[in-house]
Structures are given as C-alpha cells and as structure tokens.
C-alpha angles and dihedrals in degrees: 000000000000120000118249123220110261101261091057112104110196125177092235108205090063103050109136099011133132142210087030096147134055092211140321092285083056092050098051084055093056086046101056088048087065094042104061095121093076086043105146086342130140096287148103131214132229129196120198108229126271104010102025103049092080096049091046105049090044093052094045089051093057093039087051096230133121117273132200134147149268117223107212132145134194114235096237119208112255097251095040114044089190094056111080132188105191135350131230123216135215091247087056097259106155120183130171137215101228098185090052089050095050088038091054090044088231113169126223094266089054097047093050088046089052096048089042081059101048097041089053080053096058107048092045093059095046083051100060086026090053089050088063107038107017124216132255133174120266108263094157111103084234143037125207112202119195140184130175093257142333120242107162087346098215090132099052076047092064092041095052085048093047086054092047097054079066106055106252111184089222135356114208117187111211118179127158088222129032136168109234091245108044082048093046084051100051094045079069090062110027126056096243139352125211113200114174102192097028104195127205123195149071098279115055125160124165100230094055083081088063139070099199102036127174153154117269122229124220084240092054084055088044099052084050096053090051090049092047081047096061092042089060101050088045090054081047093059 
C-alpha cells in the first residue's frame, strides 16, 4: 500500500473499495465521521455545486459548523460535456489544464469560447444561488471544501486557489472518493486532505463508490440551499 504524505487522512479499511456509500447524504455522513476533529471548531464548510452540495450540507450539519457553497465549473471540451480542461471560479479565477488542451488538439478561439461560457455559467449560478443563501466573507480560521468525489482533482485545485486568494488562514479538502493521485496532488496545496475511500488504478470514476448514484439539478441544489437557509435564520433566533 503506498505511503501518503503526511497531511492525507484515509479510512483505511476501505482503500480501493467500491460501492462504499449509499448515496451522497450517506457520504457526507462518512465524511464528517473523519472529520471530528473540526466538530463545532473554528471553520466553514464549502461545498463545490451540483455534487457536492449534498456531501457537504449533510456533513456541516453533523460537524456543527456553516455551510455555504463554492461555485466552481469545470470548462468541458466541445464534443464531451463530462471531460474538462480547466475550471473557472466565482471570484474569476480561471486556470487551464495545458497538457488536456494540447492533448485535444483545441485551438486558442475554442478555448476562449469555452472559458466565455464557463465564465457566463458561473456567474449565473452565484447570481439565483445567491439569492437563497447569501454570501459572506470567510471569517472562519479554516475552510473545508467538499465534492462529492476527485478523479483527476483539477477543479477542487481551482477552488482551493480561488480560497486562497482570499487569505484563508487553512484549507482543508475533504471528499468521500478520491483517486490516489488527485488526492496525492492536492495534499501539495491544501493543508490536509481527508479522503475517506482512497482508490488506485487506471480506471477511476466517482460513482463507482456509490450504489444509487445520480446527477444532480440546479433545482435539487437549490431546494438544499433554501433548506440550509432556514436552518441558518432559526440558529439565528
């Protein structure tokens, strides 16, 4: 089994499983389990619209800590709308995955477009889910950011890079599923990673930790904002 760097945190007895989670509720769940330690602690979580949204707002309700999200996309290739090569952030980070867009042979004009696009998604989304669960600026020592699971990881990259732009004190990465590399990676810019079903292999693929596995809507996200909304102005009473 390899060895992690130091700042990675597995559950052990599931590396290289499959099927581990009933479904992304289930995962938060698992997640909050490894992550204890920031129970009720000076830290806020994140979670990274659509797949995320779900692992990360059941987590932060059992950690006992706010929750908001992240908006972050992936910019997809033209012909396959689930392979990315680079993300864009709301805060108008923008990175690129040079070795994809040699690989896929995409010229200057298509990569702009594609980041134009992105970029008008983005901010989209921040606008009607701002309207729910309204922003604020991260006064918590740490940020946990979560997604429903890393394959290659270059979008949880972005997003670490977008909190730090803003001075976060710690940036913690916390996923149910992770490929040992993307994880590995990551370990290199947060400050730890928690990973709860760490995976090896050529073939990796995020829903293969789940047994109910689905896409997640806008509305879905939005229904959950709204929920994590109320929840907010109750604690406030």
């Amino acid at each position: 089994m390899p060895t992690l760097p130091r700042n990675v945190h597995e559950q052990r007895s599931l590396r290289n499983q499959t099927q581990v989670f009933r479904d992304r509720l289930a995962a938060g769940a698992a997640l909050a389990e490894l992550l204890k330690a920031y129970e009720a602690a000076d830290a806020m979580v994140f979670g990274i619209p659509a797949g995320g949204v779900p692992v990360a707002a059941e987590a932060a309700k059992r950690l006992c800590l706010p929750f908001d999200v992240l908006v972050v996309s992936k910019i997809t290739l033209p012909w396959n709308t689930e392979a990315g090569y680079g993300a864009v952030t709301s805060d108008g980070t923008c990175q690129l995955n040079q070795r994809l867009v040699r690989q896929a042979g995409l010229d200057p004009a298509t990569v702009q477009a594609g980041i134009k696009a992105t970029e008008e998604k983005v901010r989209r989304r921040t606008r009607e889910f701002r309207a729910i669960l309204p922003g604020h600026k991260v006064t918590a020592t740490t940020a946990i950011i979560m997604d429903d699971g890393l394959a290659s990881g270059f979008t949880m990259r972005v997003a670490v890079q977008a909190l730090r732009n803003q001075r976060v004190a710690s940036i913690v990465v916390a996923v149910p599923t992770g490929h040992l590399r993307a994880v590995t990676a990551l370990a290199q810019q947060a400050d730890a990673v928690y990973c709860v079903n760490i995976r090896e292999g050529l073939q990796f693929a995020v829903a293969d930790a789940y047994t109910c596995w689905s896409d997640i809507s806008e509305d879905e996200v939005k229904a959950m904002l709204e929920s994590a909304s109320r929840a907010c102005k109750e604690s406030a009473l």
